[in-house]
C-alpha positions as CSV (number, residue, x, y, z in Angstrom):
1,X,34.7,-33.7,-33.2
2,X,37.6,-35.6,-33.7
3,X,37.8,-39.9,-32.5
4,X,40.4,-40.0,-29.5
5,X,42.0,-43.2,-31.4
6,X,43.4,-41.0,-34.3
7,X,47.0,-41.5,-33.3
8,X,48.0,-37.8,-34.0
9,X,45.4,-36.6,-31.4
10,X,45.9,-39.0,-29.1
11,X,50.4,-38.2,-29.6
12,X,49.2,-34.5,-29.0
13,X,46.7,-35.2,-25.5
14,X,49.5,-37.8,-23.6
15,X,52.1,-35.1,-24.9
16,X,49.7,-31.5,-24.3
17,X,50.8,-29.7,-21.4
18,X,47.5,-30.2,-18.9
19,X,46.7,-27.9,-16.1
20,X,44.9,-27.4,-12.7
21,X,43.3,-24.6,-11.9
22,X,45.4,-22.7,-9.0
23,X,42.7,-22.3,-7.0
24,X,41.6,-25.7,-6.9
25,X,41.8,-27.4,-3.4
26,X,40.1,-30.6,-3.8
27,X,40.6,-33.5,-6.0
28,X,37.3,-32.6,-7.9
29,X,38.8,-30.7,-10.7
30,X,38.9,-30.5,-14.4
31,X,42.5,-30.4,-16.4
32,X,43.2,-28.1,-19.7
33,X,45.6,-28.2,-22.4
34,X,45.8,-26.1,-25.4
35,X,46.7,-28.4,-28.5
36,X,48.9,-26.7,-30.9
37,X,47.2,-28.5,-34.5
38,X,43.8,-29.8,-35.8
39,X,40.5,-28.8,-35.3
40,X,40.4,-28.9,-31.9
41,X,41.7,-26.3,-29.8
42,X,41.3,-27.0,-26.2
43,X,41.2,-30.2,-24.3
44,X,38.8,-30.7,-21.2
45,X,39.5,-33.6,-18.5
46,X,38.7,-34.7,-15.2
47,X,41.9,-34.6,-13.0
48,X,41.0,-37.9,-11.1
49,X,40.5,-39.5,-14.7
50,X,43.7,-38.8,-16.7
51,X,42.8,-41.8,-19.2
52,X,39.1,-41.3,-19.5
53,X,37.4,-39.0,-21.5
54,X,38.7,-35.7,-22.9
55,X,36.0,-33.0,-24.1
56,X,37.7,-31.3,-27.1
57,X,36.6,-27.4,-28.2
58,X,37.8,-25.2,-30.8
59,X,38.9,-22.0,-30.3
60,X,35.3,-20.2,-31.1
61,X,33.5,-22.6,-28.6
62,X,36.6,-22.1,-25.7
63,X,36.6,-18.8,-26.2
64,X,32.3,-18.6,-26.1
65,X,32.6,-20.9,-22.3
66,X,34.7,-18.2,-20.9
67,X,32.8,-15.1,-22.1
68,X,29.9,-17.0,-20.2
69,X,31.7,-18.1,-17.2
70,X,33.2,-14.8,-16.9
71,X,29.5,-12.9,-17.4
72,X,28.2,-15.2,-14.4
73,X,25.9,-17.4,-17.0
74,X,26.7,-20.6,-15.2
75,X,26.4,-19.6,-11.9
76,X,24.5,-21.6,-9.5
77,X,23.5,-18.8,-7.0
């Protein structure tokens, strides 16, 4: 995991093009933003947050969350 105060991962979240979920029609949502270099992959944060915390995956571990959301394993029913 990479420290958020590395200046070229920090360039590359303020810069990374972040996105809402269309279906999403509250203000409790998460953000995403595919970084182009380094280690991580994917960036994770909390639309009513834009300067706190970003979870950051690579591709593998992106890639394992949706298999599992799209297989029902974190549904709550």
């Amino acid at each position: 995991m990479n420290d958020i105060r590395d200046t070229a991962l920090a360039r590359q979240l303020v810069d990374a093009p972040w996105r809402t979920s269309t279906r999403s029609q509250t203000s409790n949502c998460v953000e995403v933003a595919a970084l182009p270099t380094g280690p991580a992959a994917v960036a994770l944060r909390d639309s009513k947050d834009r300067g706190g915390p970003v979870l950051l995956f690579d591709r593998a571990e992106w890639n394992g969350f949706l298999a599992g959301t799209r297989n029902g394993e974190f549904d709550l029913r």
